[in-house]
N, C-alpha and C positions, 0 to 999 in steps of 0.2 A: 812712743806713740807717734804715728806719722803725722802729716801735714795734711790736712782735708782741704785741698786748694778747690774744687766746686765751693763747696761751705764757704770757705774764704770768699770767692768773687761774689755770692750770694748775698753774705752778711754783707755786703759793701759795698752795693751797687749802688744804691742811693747817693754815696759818699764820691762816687766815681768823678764828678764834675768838678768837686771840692778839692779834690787830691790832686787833679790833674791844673789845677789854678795853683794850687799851690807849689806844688814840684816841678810840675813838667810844663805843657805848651799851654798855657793860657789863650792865648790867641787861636787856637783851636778849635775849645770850649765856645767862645763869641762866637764865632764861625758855623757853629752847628747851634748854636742858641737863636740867630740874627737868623737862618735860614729853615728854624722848625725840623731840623735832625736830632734835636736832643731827645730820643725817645728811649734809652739804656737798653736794648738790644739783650736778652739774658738768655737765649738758646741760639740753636743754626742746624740743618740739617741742609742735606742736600744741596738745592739753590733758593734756601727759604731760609729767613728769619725770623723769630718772633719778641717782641720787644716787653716791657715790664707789663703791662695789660693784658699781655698772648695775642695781641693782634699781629698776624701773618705778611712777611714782605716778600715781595720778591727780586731777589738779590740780582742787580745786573751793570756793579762794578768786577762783583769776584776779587775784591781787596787787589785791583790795579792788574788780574789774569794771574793770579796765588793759585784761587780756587776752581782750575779747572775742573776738577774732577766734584767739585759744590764741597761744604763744608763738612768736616765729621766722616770722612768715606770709612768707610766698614774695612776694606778691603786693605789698605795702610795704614789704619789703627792697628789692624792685629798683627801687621809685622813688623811693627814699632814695638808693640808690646813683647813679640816674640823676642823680639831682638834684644829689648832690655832682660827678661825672663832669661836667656839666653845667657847672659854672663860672658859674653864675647870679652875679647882681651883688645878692646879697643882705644886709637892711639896710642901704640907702645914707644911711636915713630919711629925704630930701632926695628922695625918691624912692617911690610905691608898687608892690608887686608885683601881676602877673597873677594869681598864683597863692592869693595871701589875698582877692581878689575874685571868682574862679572857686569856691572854697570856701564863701564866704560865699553866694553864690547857689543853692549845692548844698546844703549846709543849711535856708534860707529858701524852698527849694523844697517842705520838709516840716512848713513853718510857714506857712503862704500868707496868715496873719493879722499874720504879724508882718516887721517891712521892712528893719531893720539888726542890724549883728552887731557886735558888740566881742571882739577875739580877748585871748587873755590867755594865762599860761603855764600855768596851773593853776586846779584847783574851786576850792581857797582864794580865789583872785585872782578869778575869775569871781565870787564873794560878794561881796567887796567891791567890786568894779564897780561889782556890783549895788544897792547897799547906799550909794554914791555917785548913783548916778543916779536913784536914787526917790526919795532925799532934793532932789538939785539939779532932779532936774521938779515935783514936789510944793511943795518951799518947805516941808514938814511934815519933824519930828523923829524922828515915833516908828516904830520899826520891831516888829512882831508877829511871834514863830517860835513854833512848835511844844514842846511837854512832849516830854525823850526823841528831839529830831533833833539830826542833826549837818550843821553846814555848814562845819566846816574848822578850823583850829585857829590862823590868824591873828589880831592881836584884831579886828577887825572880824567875821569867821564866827565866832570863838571867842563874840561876846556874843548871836550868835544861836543857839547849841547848846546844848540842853537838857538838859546830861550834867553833874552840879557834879562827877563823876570827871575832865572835862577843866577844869574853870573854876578849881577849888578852887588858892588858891595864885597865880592871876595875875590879880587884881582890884587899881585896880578898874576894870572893862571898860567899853563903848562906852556912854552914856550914853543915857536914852530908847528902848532896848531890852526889851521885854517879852514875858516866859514866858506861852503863853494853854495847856488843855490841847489836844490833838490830838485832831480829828473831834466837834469840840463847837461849832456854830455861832452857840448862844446866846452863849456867852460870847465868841466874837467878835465878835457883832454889839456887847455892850456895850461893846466896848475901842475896836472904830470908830467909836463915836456922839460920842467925843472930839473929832472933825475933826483930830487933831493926828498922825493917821496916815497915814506915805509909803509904807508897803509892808508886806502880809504876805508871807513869805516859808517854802514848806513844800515836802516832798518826796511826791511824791504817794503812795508807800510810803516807810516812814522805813526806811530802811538800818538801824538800831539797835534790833533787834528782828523784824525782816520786817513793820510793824503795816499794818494796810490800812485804809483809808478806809471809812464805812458807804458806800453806793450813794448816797447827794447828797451829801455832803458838798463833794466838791470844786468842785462847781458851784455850791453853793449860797455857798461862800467866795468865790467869783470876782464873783457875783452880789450879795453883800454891800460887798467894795472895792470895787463901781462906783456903787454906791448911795451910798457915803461919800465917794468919790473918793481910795481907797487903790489902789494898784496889786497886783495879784496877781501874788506870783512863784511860779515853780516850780524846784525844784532837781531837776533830772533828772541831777546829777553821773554818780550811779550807777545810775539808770533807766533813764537814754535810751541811743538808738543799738541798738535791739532787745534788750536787756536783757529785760523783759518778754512781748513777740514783738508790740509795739507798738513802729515808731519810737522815739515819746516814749509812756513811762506814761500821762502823762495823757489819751491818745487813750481809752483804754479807758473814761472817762468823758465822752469829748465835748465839755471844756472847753476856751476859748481864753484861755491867763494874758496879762500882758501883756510876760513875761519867762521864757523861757527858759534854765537854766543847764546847758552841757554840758561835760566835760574824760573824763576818764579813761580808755574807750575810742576816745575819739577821736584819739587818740595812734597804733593803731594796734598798741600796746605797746611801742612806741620811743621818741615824743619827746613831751616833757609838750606839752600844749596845754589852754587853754579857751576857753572863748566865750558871751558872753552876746546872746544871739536877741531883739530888741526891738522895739516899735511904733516907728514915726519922730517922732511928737512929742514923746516921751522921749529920741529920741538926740538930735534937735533942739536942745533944750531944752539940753544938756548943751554940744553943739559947736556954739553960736551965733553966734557969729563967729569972723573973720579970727585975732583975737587968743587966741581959744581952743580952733583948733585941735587945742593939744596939752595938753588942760589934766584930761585923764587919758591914760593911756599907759602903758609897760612897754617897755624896753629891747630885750627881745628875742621879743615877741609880734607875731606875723606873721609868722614867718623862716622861710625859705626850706623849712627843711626839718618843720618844724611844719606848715604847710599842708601839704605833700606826703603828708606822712603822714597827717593830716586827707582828704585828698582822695583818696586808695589805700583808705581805711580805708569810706567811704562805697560806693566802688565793691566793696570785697568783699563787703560787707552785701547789696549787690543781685546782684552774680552768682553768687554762692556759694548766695543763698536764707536768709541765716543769720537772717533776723529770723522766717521761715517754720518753721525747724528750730527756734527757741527755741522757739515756741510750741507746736509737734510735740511735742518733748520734754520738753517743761515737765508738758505734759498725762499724757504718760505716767507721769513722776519721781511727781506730785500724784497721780494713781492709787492707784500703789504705795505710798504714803508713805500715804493715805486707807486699806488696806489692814489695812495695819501700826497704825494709832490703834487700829483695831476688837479688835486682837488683842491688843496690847501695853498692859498699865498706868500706865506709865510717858510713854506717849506723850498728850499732850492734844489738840493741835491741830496740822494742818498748813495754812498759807496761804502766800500768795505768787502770784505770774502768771508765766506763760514761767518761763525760769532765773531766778528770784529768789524761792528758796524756802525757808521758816523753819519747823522742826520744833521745837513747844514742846514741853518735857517739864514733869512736874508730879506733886504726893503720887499714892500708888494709893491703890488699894481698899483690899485686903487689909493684915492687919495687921501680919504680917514683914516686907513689903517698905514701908510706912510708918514704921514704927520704924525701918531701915536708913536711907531718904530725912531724915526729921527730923535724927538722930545728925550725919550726912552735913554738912546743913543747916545745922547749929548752928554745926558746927565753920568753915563757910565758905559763904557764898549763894552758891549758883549753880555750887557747883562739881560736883555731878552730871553735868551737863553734860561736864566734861572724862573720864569713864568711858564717855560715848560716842563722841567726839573722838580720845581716845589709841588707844584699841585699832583705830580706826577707820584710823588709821595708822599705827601700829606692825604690825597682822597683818595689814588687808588693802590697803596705800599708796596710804589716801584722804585728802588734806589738805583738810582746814576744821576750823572754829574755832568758837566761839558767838558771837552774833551784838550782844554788848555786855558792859559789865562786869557782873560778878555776874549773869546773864542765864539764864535756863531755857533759850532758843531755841539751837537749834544752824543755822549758816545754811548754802545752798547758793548758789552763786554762780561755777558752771561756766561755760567758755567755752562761746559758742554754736557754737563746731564738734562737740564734743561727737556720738557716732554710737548709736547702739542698744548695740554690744557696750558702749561707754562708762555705759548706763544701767541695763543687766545687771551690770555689776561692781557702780556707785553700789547697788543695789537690795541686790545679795545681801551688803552688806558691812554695810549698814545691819541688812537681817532680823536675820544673826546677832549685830551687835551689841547690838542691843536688846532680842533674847534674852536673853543671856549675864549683861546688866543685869537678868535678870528672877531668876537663881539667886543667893540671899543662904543662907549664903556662897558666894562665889568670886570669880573672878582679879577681875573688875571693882570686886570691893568691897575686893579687897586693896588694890589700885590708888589704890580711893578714902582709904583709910587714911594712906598714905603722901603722896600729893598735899594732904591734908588737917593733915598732920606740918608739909611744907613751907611749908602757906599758915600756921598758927601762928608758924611760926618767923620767914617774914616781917613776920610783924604787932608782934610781940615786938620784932625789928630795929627797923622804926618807929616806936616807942614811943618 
């Protein structure tokens, strides 16, 4: 008799918080307890939720840009299933599959600059690849990242993330690693003039903040590592695959890196995958001979059902239109969010491309609602933010988060199936809350009071 894993998560959903205190991340559980997220979540469709009451969310992290294509897609379930159905002779490793080379060609179809692909199971693992093979083509040490990005939390991406909220505590990391700031080309140009440089490596938007590039910047970096002969990479973890309502981000600026880094929707939202997209005298370089072969690799990168879903997941993007819809909607979202800065004090800027949109907030004018912000402020950075956030989900079931630790930005980061009535809720959930942020006192600043109680007591605890 098989396993009835729905019936399983069903019978135990109650128990989920309990389970997760006791085995896994406790500090988690508090986390979504302290902030009114413990709601047990027990379906998902599309870019909708529905939690143990059946009340209706709307989804607009996407599990960090997993779920571009929204939860449950029709279209990759069934060639997951086929694929298990299927009885394929997967990982024989004595052996290569059709199906990681049909993918691989279908990607490098949207790279026509770059020749091979290295499959991997995850961003994390796609960094390090990465981060391997610019050092073993180059023969050079030092690797260049960005102030403020994030490339994964292994030590090898962990020494290239610009966050000491993630470093603090697991030093000391990858050796020959260097912090430059972001969208500053002089000071890159100085750190390349060393020649001891294999690779910059940046996100063409950093996911950690929504920040955006000036208008040459990315060209002009690409244009400096070839000058010095550093390799330019690009992290499109959370960019690529129409995220933007480009392919890859970095289209939008015309640049060609010499390293492409993709995972997270490419999964499909079922099964981890990454890959990294490269010139051939860098993979060369890497798999040189007979005897080295296998001399980077991953146990279960390539499998069977990892390309499937990689390869359902490309095919939705083009039939469904969704990199065309990102940009559709994106336009609209950016509008309306353009709108609301004009009105609202609290709001400073809105940027981002397609679905990848970051609403900063920041001090007003006026001076009641300055002294509220400061007070606020003092007691915890960045927590203003979660009075746009909470209420955002609690009254009108819109999930997102801000967009880094202690962080002004609050981020969006919907699936791209996402429809008009989907951008009408987003819109009108947003106006009123940013309102409601505008009346001191009330419920928002109550809100902030007590989230503010909680963030002291934490701090006090770690002491």
């Amino acid at each position: 008799m098989s396993l009835d894993i729905p019936a399983l998560f069903h019978a135990h959903g109650e128990d989920r918080y309990d389970l997760h205190i006791r085995y896994l991340n406790e500090q988690m559980v508090r986390v979504l307890k302290v902030l009114g997220y413990d709601v047990s979540f027990h379906r998902a469709q599309g870019a909708h939720l529905w939690d143990r009451d059946d009340r209706r969310y709307l989804d607009l992290l996407s599990g960090w840009g997993v779920f571009a294509l929204g939860r449950n897609h029709k279209g990759v379930r069934e060639a997951l299933v086929s694929t298990i159905d299927g009885e394929l002779p997967n990982l024989v490793q004595m052996d290569v599959s059709p199906l990681a080379g049909l993918l691989a060609e279908r990607l490098l179809s949207h790279t026509p600059y770059l020749d091979k692909v290295f499959f991997a199971n995850s961003g994390a693992e796609a960094v390090e690849a990465a981060l391997k093979f610019a050092r073993g083509a180059t023969g050079r040490p030092g690797i260049l990242f960005a102030s403020h990005a994030f490339h994964g939390l292994t030590y090898g991406s962990l020494s290239v993330t610009g966050d000491e909220m993630f470093r603090r505590g697991f030093g000391p990391l990858l050796p020959d690693c260097a912090e430059i700031p972001f969208d500053d080309l002089a000071v890159l140009e100085r750190a390349l003039a060393s020649k001891t440089i294999a690779a910059f490596i940046v996100e063409p938007i950093q996911g950690k903040g929504v920040n955006m590039p000036s208008e040459g910047y990315l060209k002009g970096a690409a244009e400096l590592c070839r000058l010095h002969g550093a390799l330019f990479v690009v992290d499109e973890i959370q960019t690529g695959l129409g995220r933007t309502g480009k392919f890859l981000a970095i289209e939008h600026w015309g640049v060609e890196p010499d390293m492409v880094l993709l995972a997270k929707a490419l999964s499909g939202g079922y099964v981890p995958v990454g890959a990294v997209l490269t010139r051939r005298w860098i993979f060369d370089k890497i798999f040189d001979r007979l005897d080295r072969a296998v001399v980077h690799g991953s146990t279960f990168s390539k499998n069977d059902l990892a390309m499937a879903a990689g390869l359902a997941t490309l095919h939705a993007l083009k039939e469904e239109r969704l990199i065309e819809n990102a940009a559709e909607k994106g336009t609209r979202l950016m509008t309306a969010f353009g709108r609301m800065a004009e009105r609202y004090e609290f709001v400073k800027k809105v940027r981002g491309k397609g679905l990848m949109i970051g609403l900063e907030f920041g001090p007003p004018r006026s001076l009641k609602l300055k002294a509220a912000w400061s007070a606020l402020e003092a007691m915890n950075q960045g927590l203003f933010c979660q009075l746009i956030t909470v209420p955002l989900f609690k009254e009108h079931g819109v999930l997102c988060q801000v967009a880094a630790h202690a962080s002004h930005v609050v981020k969006l980061l919907p699936p791209l199936v996402i429809d008009e009535g989907d951008c009408a809720w987003i819109e009108h959930a947003f106006d009123t809350v940013i309102a409601d942020s505008h009346r001191v006192p009330g419920a928002a600043w109550s809100l902030g009071k007590t989230l503010a109680s909680h963030a002291m007591k934490a701090k006090a605890g770690a002491a």
